[in-house]
N, C-alpha and C positions, 0 to 999 in steps of 0.2 A: 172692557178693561183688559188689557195685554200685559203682563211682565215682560220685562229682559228674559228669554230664552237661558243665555249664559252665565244669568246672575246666581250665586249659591246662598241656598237658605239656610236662614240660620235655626235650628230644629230645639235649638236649647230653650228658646223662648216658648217652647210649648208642652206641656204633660201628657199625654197621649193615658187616659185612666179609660178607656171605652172598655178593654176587657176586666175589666179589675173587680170584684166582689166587697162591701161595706161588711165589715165584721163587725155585726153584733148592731144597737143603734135602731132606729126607726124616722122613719117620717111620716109625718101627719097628711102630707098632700100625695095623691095617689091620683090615678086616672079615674075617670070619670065624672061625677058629679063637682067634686073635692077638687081634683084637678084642675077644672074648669073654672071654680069660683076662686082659684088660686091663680088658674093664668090670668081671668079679669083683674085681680089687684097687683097682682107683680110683674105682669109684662112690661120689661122694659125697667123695674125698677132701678135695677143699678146700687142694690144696695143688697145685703147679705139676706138669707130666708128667714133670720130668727124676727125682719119683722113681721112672717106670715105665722108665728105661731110654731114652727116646725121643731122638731128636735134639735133640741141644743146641743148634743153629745157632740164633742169635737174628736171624733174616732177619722184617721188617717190611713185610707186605704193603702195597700202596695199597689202598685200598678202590675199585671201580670205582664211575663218577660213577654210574652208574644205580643201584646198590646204596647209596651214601652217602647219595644222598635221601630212599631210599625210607621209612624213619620219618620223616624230617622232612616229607614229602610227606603221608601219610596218618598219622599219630600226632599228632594236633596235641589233643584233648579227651579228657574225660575219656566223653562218648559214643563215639570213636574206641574207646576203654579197653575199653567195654561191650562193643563191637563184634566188637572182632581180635584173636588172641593176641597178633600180637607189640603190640601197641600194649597191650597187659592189661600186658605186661611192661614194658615202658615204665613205666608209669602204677605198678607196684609196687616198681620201680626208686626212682624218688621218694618213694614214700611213706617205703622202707624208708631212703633216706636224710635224708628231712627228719624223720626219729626219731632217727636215732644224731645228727643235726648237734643236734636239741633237747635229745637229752639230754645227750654229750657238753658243751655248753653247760652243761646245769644244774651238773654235775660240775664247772665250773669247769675243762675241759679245751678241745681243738680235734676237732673230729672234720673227717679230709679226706677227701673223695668218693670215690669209686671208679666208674671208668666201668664198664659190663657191656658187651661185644662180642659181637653175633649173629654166628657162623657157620655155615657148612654147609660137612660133608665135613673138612676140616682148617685148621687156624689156626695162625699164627707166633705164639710168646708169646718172652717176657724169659725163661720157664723151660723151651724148648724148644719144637718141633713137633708139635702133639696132633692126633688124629684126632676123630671124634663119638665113637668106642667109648669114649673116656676117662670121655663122662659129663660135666655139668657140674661145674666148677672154678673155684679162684682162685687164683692166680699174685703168691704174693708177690715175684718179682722185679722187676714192672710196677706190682704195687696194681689186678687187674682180674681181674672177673669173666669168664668167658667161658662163654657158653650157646649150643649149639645145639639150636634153637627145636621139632625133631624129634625131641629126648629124651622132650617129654614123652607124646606118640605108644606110645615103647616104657618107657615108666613103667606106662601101663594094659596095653597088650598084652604084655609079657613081663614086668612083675614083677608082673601083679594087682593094680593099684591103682586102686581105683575111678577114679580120673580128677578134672578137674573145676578151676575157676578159681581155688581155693584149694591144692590141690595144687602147680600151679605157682607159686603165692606162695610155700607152701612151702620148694620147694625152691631159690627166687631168696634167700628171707629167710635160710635158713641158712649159701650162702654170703658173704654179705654179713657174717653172724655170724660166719664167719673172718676178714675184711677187719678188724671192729673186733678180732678177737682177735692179728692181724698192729699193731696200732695200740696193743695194750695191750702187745706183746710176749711176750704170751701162746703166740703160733703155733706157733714154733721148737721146743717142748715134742715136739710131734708129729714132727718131723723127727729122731728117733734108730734108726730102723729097728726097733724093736722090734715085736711084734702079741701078740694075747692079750687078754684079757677086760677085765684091769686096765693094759690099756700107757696110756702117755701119749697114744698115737695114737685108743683109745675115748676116753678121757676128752678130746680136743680136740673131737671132734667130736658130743659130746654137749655140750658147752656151745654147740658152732655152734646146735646143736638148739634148747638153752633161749636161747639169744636171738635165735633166730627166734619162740619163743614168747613173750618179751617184745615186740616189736616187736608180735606179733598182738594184744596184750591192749591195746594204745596205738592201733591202725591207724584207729577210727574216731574217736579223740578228737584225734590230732594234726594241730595247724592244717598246712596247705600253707604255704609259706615266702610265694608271690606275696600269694595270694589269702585267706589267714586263716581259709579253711577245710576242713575234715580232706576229702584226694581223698578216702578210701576211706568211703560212705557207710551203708554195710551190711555185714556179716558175721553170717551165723547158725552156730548149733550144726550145723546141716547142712556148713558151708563149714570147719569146726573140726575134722569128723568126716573131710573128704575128707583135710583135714591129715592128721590121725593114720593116718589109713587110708595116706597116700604112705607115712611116715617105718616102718611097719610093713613097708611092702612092700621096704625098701632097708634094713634089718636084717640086721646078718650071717647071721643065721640063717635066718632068711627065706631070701636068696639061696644061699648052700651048700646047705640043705635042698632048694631049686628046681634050682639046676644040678649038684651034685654028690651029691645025694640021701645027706646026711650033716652032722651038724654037727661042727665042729670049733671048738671057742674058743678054741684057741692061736692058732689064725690070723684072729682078727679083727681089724677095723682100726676100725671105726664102731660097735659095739655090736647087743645084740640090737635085736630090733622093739619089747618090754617096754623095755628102755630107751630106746632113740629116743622111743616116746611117753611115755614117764612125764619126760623133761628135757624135752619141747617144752611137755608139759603145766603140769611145773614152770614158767616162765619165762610163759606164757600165764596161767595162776591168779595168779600172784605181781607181776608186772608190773615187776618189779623182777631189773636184771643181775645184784644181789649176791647172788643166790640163785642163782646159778647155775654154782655154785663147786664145779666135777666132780675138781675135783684134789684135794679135803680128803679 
């Protein structure tokens, strides 16, 4: 995956909270044991931490000034992009939203932004106090992404996945494909407590899937908003494959089979690894959201 060298990012779309300290507040999910039975249920949720139990307290960090510049400081191109992760994120950040704002648009609808917020270690949201074990998330109570930037570290080393600059598109593009499914009204579906193969809770998060692979099938043709030209200027079958390769490895089945060496489909929440990549795939081949209809 290449950007436009020449392209300029736009840094507003991003929070940079990685130095910043939570005043006061706690979380329930922490490293180790806790952590772990907290990544098994919420990875990939796509939905705010207060459904894991976690502190509610809606306490609103500052971002410390040396942490608040630092994409704005070094995230400035799409050579930046080339360069750094967190500036790769940055830069797919934008893409993935000057897609929903053009499409939305075609649709004859509004699509509204959504910031993504880097953290490290834990973060205050609208839906509570999350740690990194949570996994990235989107917090319909705020309309915000939240990533920390060292998930995708333990994406190849503990769930097997190859790795790789597409992977992390990946996994930035499908929550953003909850953001638009929180915009269609679609989200709330998933919030009944249910789990199982057929709950509402797979079927949300396999359409997060297929409109991240809609967004990939558009990624090199849609103009930049500034500059009228697509950031993202390459993507191969290589950078397709590391996708599928992510979305397989965060498959309920995948992870039960990995940490509790059993599967169990009553209790999934996100679908198999065959389904993750058959809806990303769906949505990538078809290029089109209306096909992406996991509730029918």
């Amino acid at each position: 995956m290449q950007f436009d060298d020449d392209a300029n990012l736009d840094t507003s779309e991003v929070q940079d909270r990685r130095g910043s300290r939570i005043p006061g507040g706690r979380t329930t999910v922490g490293g180790g044991l806790a952590g772990l039975i907290a990544l098994l249920l919420a990875l990939f949720l796509g939905v705010g931490p207060e459904q894991l139990g976690l502190s509610s307290g809606g306490d609103t960090a500052a971002p410390a000034a040396s942490s608040l510049a630092q994409v704005q400081q070094t995230c400035r191109t799409g050579r930046d992009a080339n360069a750094r992760d967190d500036c790769r994120a940055v830069a797919v950040v934008n893409s993935v939203q000057d897609f929903w704002t053009q499409e939305f648009r075609r649709r004859h609808a509004t699509y509204s932004t959504s910031p993504t917020v880097f953290f490290r270690g834990r973060v205050a949201t609208a839906c509570g106090t999350a740690s990194s074990a949570v996994g990235p998330f989107y917090c319909p109570g705020d309309r915000k992404v939240y990533l920390d930037l060292g998930f995708f570290d333990e994406l190849r080393t503990k769930f097997g996945s190859t790795g790789g600059p597409f992977a992390q598109a990946y996994v930035i593009a499908h929550e953003y494909g909850h953001h638009v499914q929180d915009l269609q009204g679609i989200l709330g579906r998933s919030q009944d407590g249910l789990t199982g193969a057929n709950s509402n809770s797979v079927r949300t998060e396999l359409q997060a899937d297929c409109y991240a692979g809609v967004w990939a099938h558009h990624a090199t043709t849609t103009p930049d908003e500034s500059t009228g030209r697509p950031l993202i200027t390459s993507l191969t079958a290589a950078d397709i494959r590391d996708g599928l390769d992510a979305a397989a490895a965060v498959g309920d089945d995948r992870i039960q089979e990995r940490f509790q060496g059993r599967v169990t489909p009553e209790a999934w929440t996100h679908g198999s690894a065959r389904q993750r990549q058959q809806w990303f795939q769906q949505g990538y081949r078809t290029g089109d959201m209306k096909q992406c209809d996991t509730f029918r």
